[in-house]
C-alpha positions as CSV (number, residue, x, y, z in Angstrom):
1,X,-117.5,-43.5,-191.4
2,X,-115.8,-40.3,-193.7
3,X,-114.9,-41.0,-197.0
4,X,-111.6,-40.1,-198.7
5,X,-110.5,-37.4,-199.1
6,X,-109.2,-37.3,-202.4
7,X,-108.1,-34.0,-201.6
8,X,-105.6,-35.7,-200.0
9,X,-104.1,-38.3,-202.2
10,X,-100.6,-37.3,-203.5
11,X,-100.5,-38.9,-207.1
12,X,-96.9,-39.9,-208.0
13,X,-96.0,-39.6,-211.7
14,X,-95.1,-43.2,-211.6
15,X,-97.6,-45.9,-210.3
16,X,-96.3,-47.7,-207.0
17,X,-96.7,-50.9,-208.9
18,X,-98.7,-52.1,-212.6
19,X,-99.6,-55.5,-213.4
20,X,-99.6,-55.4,-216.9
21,X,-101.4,-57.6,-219.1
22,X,-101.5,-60.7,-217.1
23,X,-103.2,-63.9,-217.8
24,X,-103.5,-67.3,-216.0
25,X,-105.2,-70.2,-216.6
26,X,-105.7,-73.2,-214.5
27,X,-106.9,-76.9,-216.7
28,X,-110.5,-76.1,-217.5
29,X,-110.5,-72.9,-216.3
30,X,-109.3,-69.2,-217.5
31,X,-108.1,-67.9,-214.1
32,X,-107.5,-64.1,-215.4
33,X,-107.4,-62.9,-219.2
34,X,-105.1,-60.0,-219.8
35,X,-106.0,-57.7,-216.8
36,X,-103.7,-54.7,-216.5
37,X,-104.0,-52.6,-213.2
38,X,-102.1,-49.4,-211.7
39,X,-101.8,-48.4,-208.2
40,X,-100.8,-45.2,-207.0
41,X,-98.8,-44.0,-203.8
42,X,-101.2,-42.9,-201.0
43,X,-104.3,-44.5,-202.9
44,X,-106.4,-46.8,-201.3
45,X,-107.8,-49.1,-204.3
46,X,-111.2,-51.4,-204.4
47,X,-111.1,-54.6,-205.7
48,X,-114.3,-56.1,-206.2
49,X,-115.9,-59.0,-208.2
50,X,-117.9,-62.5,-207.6
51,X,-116.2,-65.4,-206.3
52,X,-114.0,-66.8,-209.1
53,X,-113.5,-63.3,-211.2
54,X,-109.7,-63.4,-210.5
55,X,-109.3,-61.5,-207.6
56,X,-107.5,-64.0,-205.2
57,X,-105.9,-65.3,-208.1
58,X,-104.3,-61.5,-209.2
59,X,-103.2,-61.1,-205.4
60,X,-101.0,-64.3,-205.5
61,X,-99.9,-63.4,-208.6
62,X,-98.7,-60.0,-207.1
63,X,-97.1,-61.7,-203.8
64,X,-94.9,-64.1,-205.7
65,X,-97.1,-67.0,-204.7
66,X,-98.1,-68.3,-208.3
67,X,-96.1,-67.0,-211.5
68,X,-98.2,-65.6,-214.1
69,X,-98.7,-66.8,-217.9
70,X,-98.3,-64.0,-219.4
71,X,-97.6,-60.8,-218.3
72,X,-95.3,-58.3,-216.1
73,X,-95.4,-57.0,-212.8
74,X,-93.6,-53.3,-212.4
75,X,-92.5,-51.5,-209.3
76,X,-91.6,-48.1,-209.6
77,X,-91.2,-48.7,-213.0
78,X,-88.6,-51.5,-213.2
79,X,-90.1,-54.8,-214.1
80,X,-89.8,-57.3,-211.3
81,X,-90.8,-61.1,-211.0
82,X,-91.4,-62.7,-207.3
83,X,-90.1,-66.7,-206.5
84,X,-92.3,-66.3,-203.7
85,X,-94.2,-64.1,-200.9
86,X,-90.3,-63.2,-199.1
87,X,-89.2,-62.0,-202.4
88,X,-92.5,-59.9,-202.4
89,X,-91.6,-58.8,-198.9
90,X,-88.3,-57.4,-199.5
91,X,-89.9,-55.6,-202.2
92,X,-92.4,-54.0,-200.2
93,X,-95.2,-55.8,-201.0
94,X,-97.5,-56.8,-197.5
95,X,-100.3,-58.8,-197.3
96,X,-103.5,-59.1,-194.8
97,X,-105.3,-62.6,-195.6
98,X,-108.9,-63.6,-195.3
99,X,-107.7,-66.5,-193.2
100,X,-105.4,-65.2,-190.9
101,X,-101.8,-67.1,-190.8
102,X,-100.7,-66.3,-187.5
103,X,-98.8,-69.0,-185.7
104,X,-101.4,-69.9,-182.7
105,X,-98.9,-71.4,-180.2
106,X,-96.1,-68.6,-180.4
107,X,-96.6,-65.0,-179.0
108,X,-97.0,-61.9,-180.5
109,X,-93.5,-60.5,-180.9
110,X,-92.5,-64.1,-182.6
111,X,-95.5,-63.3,-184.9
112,X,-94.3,-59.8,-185.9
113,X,-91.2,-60.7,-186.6
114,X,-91.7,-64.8,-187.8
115,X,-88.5,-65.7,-189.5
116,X,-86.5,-62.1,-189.5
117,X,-85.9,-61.8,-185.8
118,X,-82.6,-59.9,-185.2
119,X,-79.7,-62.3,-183.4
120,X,-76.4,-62.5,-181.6
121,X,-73.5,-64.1,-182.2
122,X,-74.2,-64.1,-186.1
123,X,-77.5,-64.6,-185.8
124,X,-77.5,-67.7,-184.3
125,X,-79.2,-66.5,-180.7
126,X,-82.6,-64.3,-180.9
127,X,-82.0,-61.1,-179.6
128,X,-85.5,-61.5,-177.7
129,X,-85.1,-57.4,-176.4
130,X,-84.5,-55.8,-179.8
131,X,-87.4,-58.5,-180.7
132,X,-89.8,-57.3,-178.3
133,X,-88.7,-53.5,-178.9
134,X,-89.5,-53.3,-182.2
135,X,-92.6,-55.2,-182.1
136,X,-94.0,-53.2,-179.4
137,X,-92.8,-50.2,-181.5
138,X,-95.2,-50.9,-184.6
139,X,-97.9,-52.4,-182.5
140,X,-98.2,-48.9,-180.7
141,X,-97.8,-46.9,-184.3
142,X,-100.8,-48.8,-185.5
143,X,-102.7,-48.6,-181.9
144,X,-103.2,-52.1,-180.7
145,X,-103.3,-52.4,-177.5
146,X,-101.8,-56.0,-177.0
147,X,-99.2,-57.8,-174.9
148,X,-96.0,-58.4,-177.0
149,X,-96.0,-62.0,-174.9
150,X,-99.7,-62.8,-175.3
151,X,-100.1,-65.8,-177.8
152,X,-101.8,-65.5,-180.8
153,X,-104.1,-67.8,-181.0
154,X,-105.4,-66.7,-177.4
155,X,-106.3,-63.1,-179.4
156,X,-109.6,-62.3,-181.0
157,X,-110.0,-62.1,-184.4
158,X,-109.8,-58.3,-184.4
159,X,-106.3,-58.3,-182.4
160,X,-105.0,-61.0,-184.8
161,X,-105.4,-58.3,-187.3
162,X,-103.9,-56.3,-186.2
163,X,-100.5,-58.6,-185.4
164,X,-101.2,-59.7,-189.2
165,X,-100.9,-55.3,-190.1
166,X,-97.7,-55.2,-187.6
167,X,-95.8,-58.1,-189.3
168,X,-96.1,-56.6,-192.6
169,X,-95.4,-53.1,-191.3
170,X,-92.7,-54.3,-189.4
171,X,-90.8,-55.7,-192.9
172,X,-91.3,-52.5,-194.4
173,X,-94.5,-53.0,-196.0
174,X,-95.4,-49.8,-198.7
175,X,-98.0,-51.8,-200.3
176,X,-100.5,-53.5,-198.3
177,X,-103.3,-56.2,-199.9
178,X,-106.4,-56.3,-197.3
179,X,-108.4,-59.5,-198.3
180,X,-112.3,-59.3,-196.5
181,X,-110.4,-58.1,-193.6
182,X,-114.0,-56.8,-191.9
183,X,-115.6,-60.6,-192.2
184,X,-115.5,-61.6,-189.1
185,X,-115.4,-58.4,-186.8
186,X,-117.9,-56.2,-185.0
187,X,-119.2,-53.3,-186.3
188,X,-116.9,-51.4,-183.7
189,X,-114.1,-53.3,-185.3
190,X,-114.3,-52.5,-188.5
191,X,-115.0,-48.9,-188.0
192,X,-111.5,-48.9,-185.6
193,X,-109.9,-50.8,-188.6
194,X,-110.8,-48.6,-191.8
195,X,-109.8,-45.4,-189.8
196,X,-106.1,-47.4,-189.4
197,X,-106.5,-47.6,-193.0
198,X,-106.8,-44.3,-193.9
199,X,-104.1,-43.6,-191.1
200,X,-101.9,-46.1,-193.1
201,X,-102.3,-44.3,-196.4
202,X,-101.7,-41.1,-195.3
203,X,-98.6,-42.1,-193.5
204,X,-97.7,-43.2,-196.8
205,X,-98.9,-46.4,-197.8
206,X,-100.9,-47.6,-200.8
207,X,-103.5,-50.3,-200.1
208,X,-105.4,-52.7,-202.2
209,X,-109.0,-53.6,-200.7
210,X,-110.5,-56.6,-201.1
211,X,-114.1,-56.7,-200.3
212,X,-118.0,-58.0,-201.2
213,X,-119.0,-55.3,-198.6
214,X,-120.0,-52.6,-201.4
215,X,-120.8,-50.2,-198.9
216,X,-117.4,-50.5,-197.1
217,X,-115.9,-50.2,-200.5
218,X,-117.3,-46.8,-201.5
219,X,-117.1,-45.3,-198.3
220,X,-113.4,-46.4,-198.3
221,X,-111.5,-46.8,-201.8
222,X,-110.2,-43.9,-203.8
223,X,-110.5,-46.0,-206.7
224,X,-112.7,-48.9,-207.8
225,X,-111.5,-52.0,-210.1
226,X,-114.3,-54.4,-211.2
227,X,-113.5,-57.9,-211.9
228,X,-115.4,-60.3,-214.2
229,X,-115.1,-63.7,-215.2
230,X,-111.0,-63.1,-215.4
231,X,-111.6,-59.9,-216.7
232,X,-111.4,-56.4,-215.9
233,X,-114.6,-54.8,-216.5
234,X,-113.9,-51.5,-215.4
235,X,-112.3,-49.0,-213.3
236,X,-114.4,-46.5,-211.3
237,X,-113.3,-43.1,-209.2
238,X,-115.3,-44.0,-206.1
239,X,-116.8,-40.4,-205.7
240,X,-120.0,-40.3,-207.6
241,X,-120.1,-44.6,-207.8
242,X,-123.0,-45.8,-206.6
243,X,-123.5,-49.6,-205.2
244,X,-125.7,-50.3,-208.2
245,X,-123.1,-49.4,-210.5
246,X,-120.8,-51.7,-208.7
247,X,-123.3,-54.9,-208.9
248,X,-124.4,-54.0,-212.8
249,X,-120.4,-54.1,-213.9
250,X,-119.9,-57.0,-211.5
251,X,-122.4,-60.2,-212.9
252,X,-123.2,-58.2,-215.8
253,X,-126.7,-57.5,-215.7
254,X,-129.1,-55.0,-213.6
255,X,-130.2,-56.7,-210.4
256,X,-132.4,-54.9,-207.8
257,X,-132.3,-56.1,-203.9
258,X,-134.8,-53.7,-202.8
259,X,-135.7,-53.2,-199.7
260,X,-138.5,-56.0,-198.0
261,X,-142.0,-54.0,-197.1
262,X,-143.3,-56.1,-194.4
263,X,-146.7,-56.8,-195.8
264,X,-149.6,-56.4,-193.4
265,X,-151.6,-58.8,-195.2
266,X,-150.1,-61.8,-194.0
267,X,-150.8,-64.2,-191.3
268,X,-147.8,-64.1,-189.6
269,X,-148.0,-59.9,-189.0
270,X,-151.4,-61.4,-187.1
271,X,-150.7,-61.7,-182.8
272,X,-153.8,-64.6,-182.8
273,X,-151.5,-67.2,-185.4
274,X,-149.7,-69.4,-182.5
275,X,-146.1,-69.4,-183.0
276,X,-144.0,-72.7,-184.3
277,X,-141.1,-71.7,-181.6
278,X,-141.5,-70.3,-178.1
279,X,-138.5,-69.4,-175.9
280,X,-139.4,-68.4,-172.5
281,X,-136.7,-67.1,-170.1
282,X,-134.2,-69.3,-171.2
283,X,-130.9,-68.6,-169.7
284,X,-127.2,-70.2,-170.5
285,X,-125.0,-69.5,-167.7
286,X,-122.0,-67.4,-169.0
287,X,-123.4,-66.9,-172.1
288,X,-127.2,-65.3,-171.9
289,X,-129.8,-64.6,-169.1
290,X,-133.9,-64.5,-169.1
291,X,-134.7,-64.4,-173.3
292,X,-138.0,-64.4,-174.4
293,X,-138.9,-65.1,-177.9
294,X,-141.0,-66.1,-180.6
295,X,-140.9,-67.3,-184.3
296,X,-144.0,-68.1,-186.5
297,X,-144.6,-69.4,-189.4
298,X,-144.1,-67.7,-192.6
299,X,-142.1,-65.1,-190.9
300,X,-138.4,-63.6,-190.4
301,X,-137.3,-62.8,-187.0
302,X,-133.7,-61.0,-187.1
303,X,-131.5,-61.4,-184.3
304,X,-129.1,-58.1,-184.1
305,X,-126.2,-57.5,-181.6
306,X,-122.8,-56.7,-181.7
307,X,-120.0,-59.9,-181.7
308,X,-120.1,-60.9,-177.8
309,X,-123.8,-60.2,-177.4
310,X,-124.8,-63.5,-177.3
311,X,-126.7,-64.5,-180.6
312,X,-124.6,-67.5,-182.0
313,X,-125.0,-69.4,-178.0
314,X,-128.5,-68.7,-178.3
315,X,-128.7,-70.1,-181.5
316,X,-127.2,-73.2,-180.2
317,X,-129.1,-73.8,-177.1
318,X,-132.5,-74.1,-179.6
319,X,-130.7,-76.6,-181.3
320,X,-129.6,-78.2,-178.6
321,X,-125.8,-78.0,-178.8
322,X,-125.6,-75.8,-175.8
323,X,-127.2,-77.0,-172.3
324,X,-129.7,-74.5,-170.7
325,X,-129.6,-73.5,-167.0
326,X,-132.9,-72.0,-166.7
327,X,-136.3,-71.3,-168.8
328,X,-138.2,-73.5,-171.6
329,X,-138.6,-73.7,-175.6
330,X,-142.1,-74.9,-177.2
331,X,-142.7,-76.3,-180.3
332,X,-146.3,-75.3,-181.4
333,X,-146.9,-74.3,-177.7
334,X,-145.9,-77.6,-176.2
335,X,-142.9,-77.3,-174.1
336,X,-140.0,-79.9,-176.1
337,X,-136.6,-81.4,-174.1
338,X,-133.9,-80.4,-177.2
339,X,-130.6,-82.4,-175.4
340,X,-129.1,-83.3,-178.2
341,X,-129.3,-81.9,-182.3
342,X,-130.9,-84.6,-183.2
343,X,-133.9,-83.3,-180.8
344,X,-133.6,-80.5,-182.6
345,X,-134.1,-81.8,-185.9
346,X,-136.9,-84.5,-185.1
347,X,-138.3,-81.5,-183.7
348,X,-138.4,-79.8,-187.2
349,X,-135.5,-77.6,-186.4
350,X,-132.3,-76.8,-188.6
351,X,-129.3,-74.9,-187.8
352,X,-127.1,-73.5,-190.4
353,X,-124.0,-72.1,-188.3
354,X,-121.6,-69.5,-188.9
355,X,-118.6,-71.2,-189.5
356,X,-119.1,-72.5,-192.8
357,X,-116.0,-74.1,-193.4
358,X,-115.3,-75.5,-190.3
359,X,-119.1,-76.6,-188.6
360,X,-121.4,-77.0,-192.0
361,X,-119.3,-78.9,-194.3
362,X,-117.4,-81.9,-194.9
363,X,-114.7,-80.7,-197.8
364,X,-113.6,-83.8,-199.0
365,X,-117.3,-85.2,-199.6
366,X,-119.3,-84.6,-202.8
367,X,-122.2,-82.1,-202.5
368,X,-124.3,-85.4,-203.2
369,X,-122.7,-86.7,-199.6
370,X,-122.8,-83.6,-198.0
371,X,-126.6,-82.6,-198.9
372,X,-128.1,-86.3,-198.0
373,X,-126.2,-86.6,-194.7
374,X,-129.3,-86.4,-192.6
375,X,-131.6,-88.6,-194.9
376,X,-129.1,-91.4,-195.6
377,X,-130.8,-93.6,-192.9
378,X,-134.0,-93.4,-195.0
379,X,-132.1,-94.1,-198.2
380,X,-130.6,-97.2,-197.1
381,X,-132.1,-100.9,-198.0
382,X,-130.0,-103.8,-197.4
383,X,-127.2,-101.8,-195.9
384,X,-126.7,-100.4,-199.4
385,X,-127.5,-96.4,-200.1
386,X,-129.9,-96.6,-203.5
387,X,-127.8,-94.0,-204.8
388,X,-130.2,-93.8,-208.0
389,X,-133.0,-92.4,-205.4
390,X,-129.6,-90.1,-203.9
391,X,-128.8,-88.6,-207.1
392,X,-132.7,-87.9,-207.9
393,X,-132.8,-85.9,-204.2
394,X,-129.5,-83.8,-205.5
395,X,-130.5,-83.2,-208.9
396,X,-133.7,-82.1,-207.6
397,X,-132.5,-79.6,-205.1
398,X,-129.8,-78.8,-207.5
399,X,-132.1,-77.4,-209.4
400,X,-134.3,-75.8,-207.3
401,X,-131.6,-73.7,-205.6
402,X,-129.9,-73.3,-208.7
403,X,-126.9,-75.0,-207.7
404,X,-123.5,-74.3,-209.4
405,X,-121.8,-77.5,-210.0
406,X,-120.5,-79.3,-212.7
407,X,-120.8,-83.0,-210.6
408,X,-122.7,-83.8,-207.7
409,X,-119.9,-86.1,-206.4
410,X,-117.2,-82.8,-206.8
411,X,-116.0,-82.4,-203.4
412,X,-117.7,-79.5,-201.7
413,X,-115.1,-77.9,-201.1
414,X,-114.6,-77.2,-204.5
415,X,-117.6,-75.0,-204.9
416,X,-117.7,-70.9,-204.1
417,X,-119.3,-70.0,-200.6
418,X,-122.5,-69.5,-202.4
419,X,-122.9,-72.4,-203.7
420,X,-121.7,-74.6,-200.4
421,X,-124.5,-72.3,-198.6
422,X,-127.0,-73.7,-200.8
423,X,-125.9,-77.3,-200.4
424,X,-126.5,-76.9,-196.7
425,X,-129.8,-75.2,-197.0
426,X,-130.7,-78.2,-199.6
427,X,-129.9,-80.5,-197.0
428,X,-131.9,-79.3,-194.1
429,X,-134.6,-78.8,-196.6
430,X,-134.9,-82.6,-197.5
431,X,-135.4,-83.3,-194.0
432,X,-138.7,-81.4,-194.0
433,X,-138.0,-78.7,-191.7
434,X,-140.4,-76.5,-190.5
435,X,-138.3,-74.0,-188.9
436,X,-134.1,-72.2,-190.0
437,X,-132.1,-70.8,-187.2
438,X,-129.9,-69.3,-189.9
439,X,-126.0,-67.5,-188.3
440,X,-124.5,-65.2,-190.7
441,X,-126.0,-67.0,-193.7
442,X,-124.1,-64.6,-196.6
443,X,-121.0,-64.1,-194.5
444,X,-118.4,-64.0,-197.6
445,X,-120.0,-64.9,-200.2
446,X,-120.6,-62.5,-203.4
447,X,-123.0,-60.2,-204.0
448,X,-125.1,-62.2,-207.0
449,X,-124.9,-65.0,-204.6
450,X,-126.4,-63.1,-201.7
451,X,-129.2,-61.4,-204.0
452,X,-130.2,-65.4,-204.5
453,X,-129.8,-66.5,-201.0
454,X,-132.2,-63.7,-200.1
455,X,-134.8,-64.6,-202.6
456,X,-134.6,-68.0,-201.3
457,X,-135.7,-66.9,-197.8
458,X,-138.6,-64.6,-199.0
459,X,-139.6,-68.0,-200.8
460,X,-139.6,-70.5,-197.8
461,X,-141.3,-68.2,-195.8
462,X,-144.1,-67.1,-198.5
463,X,-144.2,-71.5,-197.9
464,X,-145.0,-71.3,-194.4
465,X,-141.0,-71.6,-192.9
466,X,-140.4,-70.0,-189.7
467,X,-137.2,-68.4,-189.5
468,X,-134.8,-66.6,-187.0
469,X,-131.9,-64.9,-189.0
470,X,-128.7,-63.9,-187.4
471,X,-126.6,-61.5,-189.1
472,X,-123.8,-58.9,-188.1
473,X,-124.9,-56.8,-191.5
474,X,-127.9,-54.5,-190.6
475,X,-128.9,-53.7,-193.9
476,X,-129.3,-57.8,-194.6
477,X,-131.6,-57.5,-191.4
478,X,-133.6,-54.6,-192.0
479,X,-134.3,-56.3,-196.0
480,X,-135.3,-59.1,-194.4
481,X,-137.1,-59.2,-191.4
482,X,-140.2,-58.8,-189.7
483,X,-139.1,-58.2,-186.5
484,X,-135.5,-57.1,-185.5
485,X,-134.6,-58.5,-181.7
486,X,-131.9,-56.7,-180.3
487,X,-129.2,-58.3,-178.0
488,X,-126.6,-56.7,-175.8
489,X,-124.6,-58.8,-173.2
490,X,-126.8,-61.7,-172.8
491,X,-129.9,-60.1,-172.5
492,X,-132.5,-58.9,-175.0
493,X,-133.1,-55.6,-174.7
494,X,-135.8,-55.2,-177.2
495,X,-138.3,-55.1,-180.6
496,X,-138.1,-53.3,-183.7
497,X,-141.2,-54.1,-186.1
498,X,-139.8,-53.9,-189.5
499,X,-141.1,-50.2,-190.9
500,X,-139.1,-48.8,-188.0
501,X,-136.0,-50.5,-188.4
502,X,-133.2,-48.7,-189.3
503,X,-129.4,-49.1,-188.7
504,X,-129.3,-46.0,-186.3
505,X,-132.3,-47.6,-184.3
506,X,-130.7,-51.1,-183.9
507,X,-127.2,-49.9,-182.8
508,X,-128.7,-47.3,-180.2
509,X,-130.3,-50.7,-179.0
510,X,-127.2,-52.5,-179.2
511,X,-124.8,-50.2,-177.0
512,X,-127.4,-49.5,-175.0
């Protein structure tokens, strides 16, 4: 991917818009304290910082969506205030959101143009051709290639961007807030959608870039603004920024990820240890064909592909959530029937899936409910749960994986996508398992977060765990892993040992 050009960037006299010395605080909690930002026409600016430094908060702030304390928001130089996100519109302001709010059940145009759709007769009748003229108008400026009458929920994630980018475009959008927009795309994807960003900003638009991907946010951003706790920590010109400096001004301290050596004095490196988990020629009709595989213990297998390749169905057909049409898995190098999950996890098997939010949690339950889900059987006496032995389990793992929480029985959903990771790895730990089919483990969560997530891994497999990780973000498999497998279209198409992976090697695998 290029960089900026800075070259480039036409600097206006006055910013595009300030926030000036805003504050919010929440009961408990001191959301943002006096943060001041400027963004400049043309500019594509960085917005970085853990989970809970302010960022979401300062967006919402910015579309009208919560007032601040304290505080004023400028355009152009006039102060403005928002009474909500239409206000914001009219004012220029556009905004891209993690979780997509596309209406599923209407079609694209209806999407693009939700709620100012030109009309006859005063407005009262849709005029459904200017409709789908000017929708197909900024769908083709911003090169998506998608039906004006396709629904929106039938899109992928990566065309639902894209109708999220047209319907701010389309209300005259100057300013446009992009919140993790790369999360859940291919690598082919994201590429396709930074270049439309640097097409957007030298069309004329300034954009705010939310991201925990530091690399994308170098490579990208003209500008860099670190949050902290509420605070701004600092502002950074991208060029001559390095990722370190970015992570030391984010939690505050030095903190070194380093790349993982495979060893060559351990056991698992050693053909003669028998694997925990054999696949042999398993196939899933419609999904993957003839893959061959093994996991041992004390050892990281990554499983690389691009988004369609077949990873997360494969994943699911060890656990036994997806029926296989062909082939057979051993445990220990006895062949096992996994029908069901719960064959899976009697088996010794966990599965920690991608979709956090949706598949690995249960918000309105406590972390204490959510951890002990698959033990509660064994807590129970009488009918009752002995919640004294519960709460020792928790506390236990609490602090073991370092846990952020002020109560166990705080609903889940409460706590940062860290934190929920580590209640779901608590709670397949407590069931003893031997082996952690792990999908997109760090998918949005912050970088200290990750940092700890990793070292967790190292440690479970240094205790004998057999792993196969699952990640879209090379660099999290190369640090990792032992072995990279590499899938493409349902098939496997080969091995990297871990001193020869590198990004180049696994995508030339992955096309391939």
């Amino acid at each position: 991917m290029d960089g900026p050009s800075l070259s480039s960037v036409v600097l206006s006299p006055a910013p595009v818009f300030e926030l000036r010395h805003i504050s919010k605080q929440f009961p408990g909690v001191k959301a943002l304290d006096d943060v001041s930002l400027t963004f400049r026409d043309r500019e594509i600016h960085g917005l970085v910082g853990e989970n809970g430094a302010g960022k979401s908060t300062l967006m919402s702030i910015m579309m009208g969506l919560q007032p601040p304390d304290t505080g004023t928001l400028v355009r152009r130089g006039e102060a403005v205030s928002f009474a909500g996100s239409t206000e914001a519109l009219a004012a220029g302001l556009g905004m891209v959101p993690q979780e997509l709010n596309l209406v599923p059940q209407m079609t694209v145009m209806e999407n693009v143009l939700l709620g100012f759709a030109p009309g006859k007769i005063g407005g009262v009748v849709v005029d459904w051709k200017t409709v789908r003229h000017r929708a197909r108008a900024v769908l083709d400026r911003i090169g998506a290639d998608v039906s004006t009458d396709a629904i929106a929920g039938d899109l992928s994630a990566a065309q639902q961007q894209l109708v999220q980018i047209a319907r701010a475009l389309a209300l005259g959008a100057e300013i446009l807030i992009f919140d993790e927009p790369t999360a859940s795309l291919s690598l082919r994807e994201a590429d396709h959608l930074l270049a439309l960003i640097r097409q957007l900003r030298e069309d004329g638009c300034s954009i705010i870039y939310i991201s925990h991907r530091l690399e994308e946010i170098l490579t990208l951003c003209d500008r860099i603004t670190v949050l902290r706790n509420g605070c701004k920590v600092v502002e950074l010109e991208a060029a001559g920024t390095t990722e370190a400096d970015l992570v030391r001004n984010m939690i505050g301290r030095e903190v070194t990820a380093g790349k993982r050596v495979a060893p060559t004095d351990r056991a698992t490196h050693d053909d003669t240890v028998a694997p925990f988990l054999s696949v042999e020629s398993l196939s899933c009709a419609g999904h993957f064909e003839d893959i061959s595989l093994t996991v041992r213990p004390g050892e990281i297998v990554g499983l690389a592909g691009l988004v369609g390749a077949g990873r997360t169905e494969l994943a699911r057909c060890i656990f036994g959530d997806l029926r296989p049409t062909g082939g057979r898995i051993l445990r220990e190098g006895r062949p096992i029937h996994l029908r069901h999950p719960s064959d899976a996890i009697k088996a010794g098997l966990a599965y920690v899936p991608e979709e956090r939010k949706r598949l690995g949690i249960f918000p309105v339950l406590g972390v204490s409910e959510n951890m002990t889900l698959p033990i509660l059987r064994s807590l129970c006496a009488a009918g009752r749960i002995n919640r004294a032995t519960q709460r020792a389990y928790v506390d236990d793992y609490i602090a073991k994986l370092d846990i952020k929480t002020s109560d166990p029985d705080k609903p889940i959903r409460d706590l940062s996508g860290g934190n929920q990771q580590k209640v779901i790895l608590a709670r397949w730990l407590l069931t003893g398992c031997r082996m952690l089919i792990l999908d997109e483990p760090t998918r949005g969560i912050d970088v200290n977060a990750k940092f700890e997530i990793h070292a967790l891994l190292r440690r479970l497999v240094a205790d004998g765990m057999a792993i196969l990780l699952i990640s879209s973000e090379l660099e999290e498999v190369i640090q990792l892993a032992d072995r990279v497998l590499v899938m493409n279209n349902g098939r496997l198409k080969g091995e990297i040992p871990a001193w020869d992976a590198t990004q180049e090697a696994i995508l030339s695998m992955a096309v391939g």
